[in-house]
C-alpha positions in Angstrom: 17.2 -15.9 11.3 15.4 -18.9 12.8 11.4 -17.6 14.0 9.5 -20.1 16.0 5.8 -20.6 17.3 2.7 -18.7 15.3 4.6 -15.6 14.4 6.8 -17.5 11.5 3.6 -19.6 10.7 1.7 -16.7 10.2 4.4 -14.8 8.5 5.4 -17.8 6.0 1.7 -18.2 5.5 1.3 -14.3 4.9 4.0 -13.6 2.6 3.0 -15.5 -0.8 -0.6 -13.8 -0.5 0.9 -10.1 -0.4 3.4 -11.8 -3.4 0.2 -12.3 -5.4 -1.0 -9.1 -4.6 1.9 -7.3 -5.3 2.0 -9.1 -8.6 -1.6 -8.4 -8.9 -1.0 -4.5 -8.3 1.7 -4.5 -11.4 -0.1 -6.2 -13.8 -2.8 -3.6 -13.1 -0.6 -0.7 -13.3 1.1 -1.7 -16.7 -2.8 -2.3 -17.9 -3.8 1.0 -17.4 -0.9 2.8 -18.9 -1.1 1.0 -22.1 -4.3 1.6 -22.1 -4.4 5.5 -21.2 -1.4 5.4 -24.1 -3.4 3.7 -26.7 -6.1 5.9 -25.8 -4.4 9.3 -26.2 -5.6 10.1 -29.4 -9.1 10.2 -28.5 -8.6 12.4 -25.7 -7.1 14.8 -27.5 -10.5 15.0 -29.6 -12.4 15.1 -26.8 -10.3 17.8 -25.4 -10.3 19.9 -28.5 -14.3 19.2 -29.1 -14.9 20.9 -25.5 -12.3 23.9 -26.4 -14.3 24.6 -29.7 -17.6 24.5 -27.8 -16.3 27.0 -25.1 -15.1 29.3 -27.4 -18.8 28.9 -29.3 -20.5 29.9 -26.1 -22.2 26.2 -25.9 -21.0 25.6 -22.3 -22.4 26.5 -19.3 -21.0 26.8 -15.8 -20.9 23.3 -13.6 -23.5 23.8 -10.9 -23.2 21.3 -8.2 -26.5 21.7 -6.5 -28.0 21.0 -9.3 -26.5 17.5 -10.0 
């Protein structure tokens, strides 16, 4: 398909920027889930920390007019 006058200039112009970004978006994404993977470990701590101090009574409720 042949596309003449500012439409295909615009669209030839337009299509290696939303490339990069699409490339960009990816490369993000596969940062953050090897990340949030290496980081499961610690998590889990974190998570089982804020069990044990529930069930010690050392937690309070969340009071958002208070923030």
């Amino acid at each position: 398909m042949i596309y003449v006058g500012q439409a295909h200039i615009r669209s030839v112009r337009f299509k290696p920027t939303m490339q990069l970004v699409a490339k960009e978006e990816l490369e993000s994404e596969q940062r953050w889930s090897e990340s949030f993977a290496r980081s499961q470990d610690v998590l889990m701590k974190l998570a089982e920390r804020a069990r044990q101090n529930y069930l010690a009574g050392k937690t309070e409720l969340l009071d958002p007019d208070k923030l």
